[in-house]
C-alpha positions in Angstrom: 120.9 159.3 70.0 117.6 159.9 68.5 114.1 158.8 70.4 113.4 156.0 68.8 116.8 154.3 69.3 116.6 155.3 73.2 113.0 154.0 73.5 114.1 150.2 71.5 117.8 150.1 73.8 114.9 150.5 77.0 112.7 148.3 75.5 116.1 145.9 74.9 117.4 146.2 78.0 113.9 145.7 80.1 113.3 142.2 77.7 116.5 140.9 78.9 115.9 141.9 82.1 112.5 140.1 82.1 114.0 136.9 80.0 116.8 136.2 82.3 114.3 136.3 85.8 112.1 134.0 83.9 114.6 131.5 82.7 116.2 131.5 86.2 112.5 130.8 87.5 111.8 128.1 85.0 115.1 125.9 85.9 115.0 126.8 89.6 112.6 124.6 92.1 111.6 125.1 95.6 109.5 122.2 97.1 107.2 123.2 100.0 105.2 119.9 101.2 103.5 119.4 104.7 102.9 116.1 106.1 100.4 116.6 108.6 98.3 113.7 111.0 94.8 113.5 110.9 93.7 110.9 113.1 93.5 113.3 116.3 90.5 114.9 114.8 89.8 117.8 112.1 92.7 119.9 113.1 95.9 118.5 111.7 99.1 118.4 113.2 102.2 117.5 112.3 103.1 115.1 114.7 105.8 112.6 113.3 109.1 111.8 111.3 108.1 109.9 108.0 110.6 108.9 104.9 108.8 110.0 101.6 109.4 108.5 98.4 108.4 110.8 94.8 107.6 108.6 91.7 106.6 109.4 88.2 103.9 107.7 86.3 106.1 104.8 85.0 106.5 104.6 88.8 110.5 105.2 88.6 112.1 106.6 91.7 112.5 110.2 91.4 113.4 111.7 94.8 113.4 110.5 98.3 112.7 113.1 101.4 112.1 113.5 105.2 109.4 115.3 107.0 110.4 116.6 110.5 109.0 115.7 113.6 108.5 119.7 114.9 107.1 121.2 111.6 106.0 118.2 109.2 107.9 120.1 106.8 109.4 117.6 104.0 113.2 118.0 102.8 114.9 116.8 99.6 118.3 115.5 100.0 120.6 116.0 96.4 122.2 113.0 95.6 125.6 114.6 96.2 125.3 118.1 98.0 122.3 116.4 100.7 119.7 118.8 102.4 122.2 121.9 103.0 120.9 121.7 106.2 124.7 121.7 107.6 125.4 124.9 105.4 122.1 127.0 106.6 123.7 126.6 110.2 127.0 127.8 109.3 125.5 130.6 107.1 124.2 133.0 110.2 128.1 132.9 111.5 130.4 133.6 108.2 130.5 135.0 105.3 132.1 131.7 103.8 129.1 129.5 105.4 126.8 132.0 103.5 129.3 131.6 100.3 128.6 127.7 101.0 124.8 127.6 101.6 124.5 129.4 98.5 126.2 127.1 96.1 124.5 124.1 98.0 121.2 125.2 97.8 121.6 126.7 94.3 122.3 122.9 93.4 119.7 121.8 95.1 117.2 124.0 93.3 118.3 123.3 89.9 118.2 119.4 90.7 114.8 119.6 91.9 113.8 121.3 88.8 115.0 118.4 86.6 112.1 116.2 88.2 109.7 117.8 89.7 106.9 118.2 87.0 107.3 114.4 86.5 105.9 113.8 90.1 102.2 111.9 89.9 102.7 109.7 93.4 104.2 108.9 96.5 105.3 106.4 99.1 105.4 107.1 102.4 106.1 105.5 105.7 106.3 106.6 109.5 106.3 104.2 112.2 104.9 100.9 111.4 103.2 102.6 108.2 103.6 101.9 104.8 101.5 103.4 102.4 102.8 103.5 98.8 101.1 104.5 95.6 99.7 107.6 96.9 98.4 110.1 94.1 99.8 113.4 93.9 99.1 117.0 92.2 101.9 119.6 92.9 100.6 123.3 93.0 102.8 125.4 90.9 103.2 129.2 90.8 105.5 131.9 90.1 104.0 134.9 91.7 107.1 137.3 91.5 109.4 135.7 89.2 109.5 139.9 87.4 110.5 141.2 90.6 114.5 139.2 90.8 115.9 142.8 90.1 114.5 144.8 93.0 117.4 145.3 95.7 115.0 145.2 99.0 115.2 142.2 101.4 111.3 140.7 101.4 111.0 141.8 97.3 112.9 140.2 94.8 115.9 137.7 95.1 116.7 134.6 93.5 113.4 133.8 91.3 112.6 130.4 91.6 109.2 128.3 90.8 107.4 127.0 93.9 105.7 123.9 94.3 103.5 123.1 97.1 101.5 120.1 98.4 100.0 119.1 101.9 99.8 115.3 102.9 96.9 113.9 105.8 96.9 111.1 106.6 95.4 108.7 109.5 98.0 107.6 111.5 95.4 104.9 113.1 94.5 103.1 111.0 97.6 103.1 108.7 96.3 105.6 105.4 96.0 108.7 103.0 93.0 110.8 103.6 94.5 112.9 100.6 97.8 114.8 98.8 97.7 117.8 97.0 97.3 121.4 97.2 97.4 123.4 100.1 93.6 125.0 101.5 
């Protein structure tokens, strides 16, 4: 093979490589929302369950989610696989739980992208609070989306485009203080 052929099968080969961990990063989502309690003071904590509820501008339901009581961290249940929370557990002890986790949450990922960029509000309620309507901006990124290929633990993996958002509110009285990107 002459030099130029060489240099365009590598310059081939490294534009699929590329294309492929950028197509699996556009129609792959993770969600990372906090819902954190404001009303102690300026630190927030995350000090309650609440049910969230994701519309799009036309208002239609898009995805409904739970924020734990430990972390505030919010989960999104698929409408058939659920959270996968069951399959992370079994995951640590077999190499079939990992097998399952990995189909469940690669469902779960692919669902979320389907709607997530239509987000513009939420409703959410904890307790004896209802607050609905709530405006929302998503933070998107996809740092290391190049990186899929690289076989080391903390580099590279499945590529998949984050979206992030913190929620205060005031548990007394019942409201937002805001919803939106992370500080």
């Amino acid at each position: 093979m002459r030099w130029p052929a060489r240099l365009g099968a590598l310059a081939l080969i490294v534009v699929a490589v590329l294309g492929y961990g950028y197509w699996r990063a556009w129609s792959r989502a993770n969600i990372s929302m906090i819902v954190s309690d404001m009303s102690g003071g300026p630190n927030s904590v995350p000090a309650f369950v609440a049910e969230l509820t994701l519309r799009d501008a036309a208002g239609r339901l898009l995805a409904k989610g739970r924020s734990s009581a430990r972390f505030g961290s919010v989960s999104f249940a698929h409408p058939q696989h659920g959270s996968c929370d069951a399959e992370e557990a079994s995951a640590a002890t077999s190499t079939e739980g990992r097998a399952q986790w990995d189909r469940c949450i690669g469902e779960k990922f692919r669902w979320q992208a389907g709607w997530v960029k239509e987000v513009s509000s939420l409703d959410i309620e904890f307790a004896q609070c209802r607050v609905a309507g709530i405006p929302l901006t998503l933070r998107q990124g996809r740092a290391d989306w190049w990186l899929w290929w690289v076989p080391l633990p903390h580099i590279g993996g499945d590529p998949l485009t984050d979206f992030s958002a913190k929620i205060l509110l005031d548990s007394v009285p019942c409201q937002a203080r805001t919803a939106g990107f992370y500080e």
